[in-house]
Steps between C-alpha positions, in 0.01 A plus 500: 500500500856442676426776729164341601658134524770699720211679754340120552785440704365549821231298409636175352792492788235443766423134297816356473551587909177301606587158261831494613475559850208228518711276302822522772248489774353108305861405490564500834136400602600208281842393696397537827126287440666266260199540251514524134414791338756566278263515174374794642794638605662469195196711286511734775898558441458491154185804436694694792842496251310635200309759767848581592664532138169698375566769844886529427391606143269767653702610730810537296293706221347679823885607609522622112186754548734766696327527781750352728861584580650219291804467755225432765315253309811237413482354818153432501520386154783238548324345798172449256715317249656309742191390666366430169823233438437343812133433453583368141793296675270375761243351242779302341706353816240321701796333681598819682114635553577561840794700535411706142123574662685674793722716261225626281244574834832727578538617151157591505508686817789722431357541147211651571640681809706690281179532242339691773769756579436596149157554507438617848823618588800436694441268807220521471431189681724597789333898527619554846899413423757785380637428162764324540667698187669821555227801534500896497242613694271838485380680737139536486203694758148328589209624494565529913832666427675218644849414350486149318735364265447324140762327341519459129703289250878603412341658224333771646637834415554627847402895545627718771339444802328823575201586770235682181621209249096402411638252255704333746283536785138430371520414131730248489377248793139502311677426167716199691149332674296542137702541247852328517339140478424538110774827423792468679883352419347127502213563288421735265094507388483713170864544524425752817727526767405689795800491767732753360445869412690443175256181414173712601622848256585287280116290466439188353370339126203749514702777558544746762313473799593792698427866388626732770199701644220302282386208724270451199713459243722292757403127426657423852197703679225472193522173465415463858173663489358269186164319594718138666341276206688713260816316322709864505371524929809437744560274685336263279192341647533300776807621639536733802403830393548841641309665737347889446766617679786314371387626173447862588832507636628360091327805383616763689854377487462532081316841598809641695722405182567146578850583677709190562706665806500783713201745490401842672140310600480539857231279533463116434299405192301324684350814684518753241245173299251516775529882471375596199290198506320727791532805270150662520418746228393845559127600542522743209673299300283381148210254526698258292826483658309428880403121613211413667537478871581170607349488827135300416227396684561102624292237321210357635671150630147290365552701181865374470410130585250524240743600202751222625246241510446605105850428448642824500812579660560805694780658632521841701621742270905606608537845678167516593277463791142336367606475151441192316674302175248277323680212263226275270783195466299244638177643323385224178254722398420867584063556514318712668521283819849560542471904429211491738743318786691825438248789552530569883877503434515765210588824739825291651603364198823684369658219261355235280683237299319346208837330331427261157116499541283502174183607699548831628201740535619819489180693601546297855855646581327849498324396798842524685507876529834512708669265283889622438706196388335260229660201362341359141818366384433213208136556525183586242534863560463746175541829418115582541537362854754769562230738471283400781849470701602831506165590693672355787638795682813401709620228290854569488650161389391323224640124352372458104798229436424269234175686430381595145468843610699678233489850358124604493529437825754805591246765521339340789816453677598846482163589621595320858597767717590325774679232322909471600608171408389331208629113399412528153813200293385249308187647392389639141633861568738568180867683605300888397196447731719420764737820405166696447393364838781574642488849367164553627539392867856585589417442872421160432766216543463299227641100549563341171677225603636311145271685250382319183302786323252472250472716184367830603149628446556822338151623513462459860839705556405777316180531720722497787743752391 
């Protein structure tokens, strides 16, 4: 309960701001025009106050939750409770109205500058300006190999600065633009700070979050790739998130062993990402570890206007020329007219996303012979439906989180030859299907995100085994 009266802070400072700055602005609308409003001025003064006490309250349990640097959060702190007194002080000393309004408009202003260094970061109203605190600076390369410099708080644990440093060079500028705002030295979400390769080893309240050479059992690259609606996906929602590429080059920094200084990689991550992102696989290598070629057929353009004018969204499908992405958001209800819409489409169609629906027809998906990436996150899929799934013959990524598919449905999974990635937390899978599964279809990567399992279905297992 304190901890949720502490995380309404943000909110209930935003009401105290808007009384009391209308209630200075009356006061002096009042002296100039010589009219009498003081009534109203006075309940205005006197809500804004208790606004004001209530937000100090939140704020100071807020500074309490850890996930600030307490040293950095004083200052802020002190200005609140001052700015509190002088709105109380105002109420009572109508007399001096005038010159009190002009202290707490300041008050106000400095308050909540310093409110939004914490949130968004230092100067963050002034981006342009240098810090006018003492910096170290790392070198770091663009993507255009042009030199550019980053400067980061006194904190930062400053490495050598090499040429083939990838943490220095491309790891650490995405971490400053994405990251720092909620896990750095002034704030600290989940007790997480990112700016320091001492901070990052060492994780946050969930643990470690960086497993040398397993990007998926790294938080800071799996957490990345969650569905963005997720609560465990990073950045949260809304925030500026990272690009493919910014998040290839995450992964194949963990991949080379996450090294925090100098490295024998001759080659930027950057390039080495787009590299094996071009990796073709051999002609004789087995059915199930090829993907279907790309390179479709364009969509007939009164065909596409159709679909959109049903509501569906579409999207061409990334790293590849004709393919499509289909998303039912904006769908209330899906019927035959909307599946219809989608007919002329079905050859380009290489991704669908079908996230928290209740009326999915899985006999219609089958339609979509080229299908490869499938989202049914949170939606009424079973384990019979998993059945008529695995007919599809290139699907190699599959969402089932927060699905009731649970261990009867394991069988059919395994059965999915072309399946590589598999979302499968959340669900009714119990902690020995998902060994059994794992077991079963080594070659599959498996993201469990935080796993609540259910009891295990014993009968089911031993038809697996």
């Amino acid at each position: 309960m304190i901890d949720l009266l502490g995380h309404l802070h943000p909110i209930l400072v935003h009401f105290p701001i808007g009384i009391l700055v209308i209630a200075c602005v009356m006061i002096w609308v009042q002296a100039i025009r010589k009219t009498e409003t003081q009534s109203s001025i006075s309940a205005l003064l006197l809500l804004g106050a208790i606004a004001a006490i209530m937000a100090s309250i939140s704020g100071f349990l807020l500074s309490n939750s850890g996930d600030y640097e307490k040293g950095d959060v004083l200052t802020h702190q002190w200005w609140g409770i001052g700015t509190t007194l002088c709105a109380i002080i105002l109420y009572f000393f109508q007399a001096y109205q005038k010159i009190i309004s002009l202290v707490l408009f300041v008050a106000l202003a400095i308050t909540g500058h310093f409110g939004g260094e914490l949130t968004y970061g230092s100067n963050y109203l002034f981006a342009s300006k240098k810090k006018a605190i003492p910096t170290k600076e790392l070198s770091i390369s663009a993507a255009d190999t042009t030199q550019q410099k980053v400067e980061v708080d006194t904190s930062m644990e400053v490495l050598s600065s090499v040429k083939n440093s990838p943490f220095q060079q491309e790891v650490l500028p995405i971490l400053k633009s994405h990251c720092f705002q909620c896990h750095s030295s002034k704030k600290q979400k989940g007790k997480l700070r990112l700016d320091t390769e001492d901070f990052i080893k060492k994780g946050g309240k969930e643990g470690l979050i960086l497993h040398a050479g397993n990007p998926l059992k790294s938080h800071l690259y799996s957490y990345l790739i969650l569905p963005e609606d997720d609560d465990l996906h990073m950045p949260p929602e809304g925030k500026k998130q990272l690009n493919s590429s910014q998040i290839a080059i995450i992964k194949r920094w963990i991949e080379i062993g996450a090294p925090f200084g100098e490295t024998a990689e001759s080659e930027s991550l950057h390039v080495m990402s787009l590299q094996s992102q071009a990796m073709t696989i051999p002609s004789d290598a087995p059915d199930q570890m090829r993907s279907l070629d790309l390179s479709v057929e364009p969509a007939n353009e009164e065909a596409l206007q159709e679909a959109k004018n049903q509501g569906i969204s579409i999207s061409p499908y990334p790293s590849s020329n004709g393919g499509l992405s289909l998303n039912f958001v904006n769908i209330k209800r899906l019927d035959s007219k909307i599946w219809q819409a989608t007919r002329a489409l079905q050859k380009q169609v290489l991704q669908i996303k079908l996230t928290k629906r209740q009326d999915i027809q899985v006999e219609e998906l089958l339609n979509f012979k080229n299908l490869q990436q499938l989202n049914l996150e949170q939606s009424n899929i079973h384990d019979v439906d998993l059945e008529n799934l695995r007919q599809l013959p290139h699907l190699t990524q599959l969402n089932l989180y927060g699905t009731a598919i649970s261990d009867q449905g394991i069988k059919a999974l395994v059965a999915m030859k072309a399946l590589k990635v598999l979302y499968i937390w959340q669900s009714k899978l119990s902690q020995e299907g998902l060994q059994a599964l794992k077991k079963a279809r080594p070659d599959v990567t498996i993201v469990e995100g935080k796993f609540q399992f259910s009891p295990p279905d014993t009968n089911r297992l031993k038809a697996i085994k």
